[in-house]
C-alpha positions as CSV (number, residue, x, y, z in Angstrom):
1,X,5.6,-2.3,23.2
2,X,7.5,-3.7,20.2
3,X,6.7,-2.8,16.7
4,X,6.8,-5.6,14.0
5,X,9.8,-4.0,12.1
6,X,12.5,-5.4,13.6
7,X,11.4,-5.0,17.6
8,X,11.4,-1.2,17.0
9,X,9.8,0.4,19.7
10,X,6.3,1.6,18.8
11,X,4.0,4.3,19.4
12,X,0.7,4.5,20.4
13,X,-2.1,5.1,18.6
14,X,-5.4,5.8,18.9
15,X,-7.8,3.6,17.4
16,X,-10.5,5.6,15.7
17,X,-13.5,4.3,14.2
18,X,-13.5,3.5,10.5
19,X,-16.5,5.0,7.6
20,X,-17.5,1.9,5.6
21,X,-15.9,3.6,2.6
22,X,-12.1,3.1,4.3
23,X,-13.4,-0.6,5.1
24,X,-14.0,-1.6,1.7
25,X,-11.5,0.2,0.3
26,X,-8.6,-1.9,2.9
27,X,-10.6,-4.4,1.7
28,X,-10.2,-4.0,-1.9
29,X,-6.6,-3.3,-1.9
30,X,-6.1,-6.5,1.0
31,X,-8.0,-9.0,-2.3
32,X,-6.0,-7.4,-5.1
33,X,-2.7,-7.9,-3.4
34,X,-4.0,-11.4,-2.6
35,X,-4.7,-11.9,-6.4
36,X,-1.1,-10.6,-7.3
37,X,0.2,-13.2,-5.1
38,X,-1.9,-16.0,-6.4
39,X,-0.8,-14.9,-9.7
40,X,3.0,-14.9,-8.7
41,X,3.9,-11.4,-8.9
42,X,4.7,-11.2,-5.2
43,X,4.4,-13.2,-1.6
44,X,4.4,-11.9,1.8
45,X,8.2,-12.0,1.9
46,X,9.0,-9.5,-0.8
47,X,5.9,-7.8,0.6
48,X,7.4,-7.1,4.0
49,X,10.7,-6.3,2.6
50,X,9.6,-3.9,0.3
51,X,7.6,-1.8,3.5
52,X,10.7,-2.4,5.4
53,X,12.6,-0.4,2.6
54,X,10.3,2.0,2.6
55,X,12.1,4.2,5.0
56,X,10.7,5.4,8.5
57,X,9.0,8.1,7.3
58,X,6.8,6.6,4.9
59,X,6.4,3.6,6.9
60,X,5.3,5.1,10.3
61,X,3.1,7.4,8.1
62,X,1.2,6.0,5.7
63,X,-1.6,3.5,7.2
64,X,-1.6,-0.3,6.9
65,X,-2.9,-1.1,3.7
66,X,-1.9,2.1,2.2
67,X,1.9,0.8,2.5
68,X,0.5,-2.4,0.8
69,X,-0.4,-0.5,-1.8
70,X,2.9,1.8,-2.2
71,X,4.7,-1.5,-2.1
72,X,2.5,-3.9,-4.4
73,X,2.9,-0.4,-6.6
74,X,6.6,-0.8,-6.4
75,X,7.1,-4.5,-7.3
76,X,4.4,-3.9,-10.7
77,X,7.0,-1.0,-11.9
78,X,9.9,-3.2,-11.1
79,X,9.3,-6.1,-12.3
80,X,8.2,-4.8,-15.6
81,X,4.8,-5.4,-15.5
82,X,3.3,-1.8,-15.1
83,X,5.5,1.5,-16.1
84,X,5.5,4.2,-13.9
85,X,3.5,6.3,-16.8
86,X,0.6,3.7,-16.7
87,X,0.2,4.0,-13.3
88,X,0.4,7.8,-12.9
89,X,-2.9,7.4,-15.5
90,X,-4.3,5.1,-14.1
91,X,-3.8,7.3,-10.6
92,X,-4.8,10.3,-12.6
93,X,-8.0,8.8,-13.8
94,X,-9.4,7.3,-10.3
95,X,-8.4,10.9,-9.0
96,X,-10.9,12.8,-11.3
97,X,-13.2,9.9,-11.0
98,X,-13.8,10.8,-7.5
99,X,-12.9,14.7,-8.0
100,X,-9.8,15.0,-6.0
101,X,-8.3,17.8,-7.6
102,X,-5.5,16.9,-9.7
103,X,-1.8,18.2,-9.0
């Protein structure tokens, strides 16, 4: 089997069932990324080639929309529009909103 990253070959991998909690939250992260884009901070094309740069290891490793996220992360911080300390906040703050311990 091909992967979509340049007919890499892929692994398999298991499908597991989903909690309702990962759904919506693939879900939230798919509409925001869909609002960046209707707001013109970023299209599918600087989407895919900002996962391709990500480097095997984070790419193979991180799930779908979780590289959406590193990457819509990525493009904010670069193209001015977030610093990296406003996000680490904001990251901070929806960590103890939920109780993950803090590092």
């Amino acid at each position: 089997m091909l992967h979509d990253v340049g007919g890499q070959p892929d692994v398999q991998v298991p499908y597991e069932g989903r909690h309702e909690a990962e759904r919506q939250w693939e879900m939230d992260t798919y509409v925001t990324c869909e609002c960046l884009a209707w707001r013109g901070v970023w299209n599918a094309e600087i989407r895919r080639r900002m996962e391709n740069d990500l480097g095997a290891t984070q790419y193979y490793g991180l799930p779908y929309y979780a590289r959406w996220a590193t990457t819509a992360a990525r493009v904010l911080v670069e193209k001015g529009i977030i610093t990296t300390d406003e996000l680490g906040r904001k990251i901070d703050e929806i960590r103890a909103r939920r109780g993950e311990v803090l590092s």
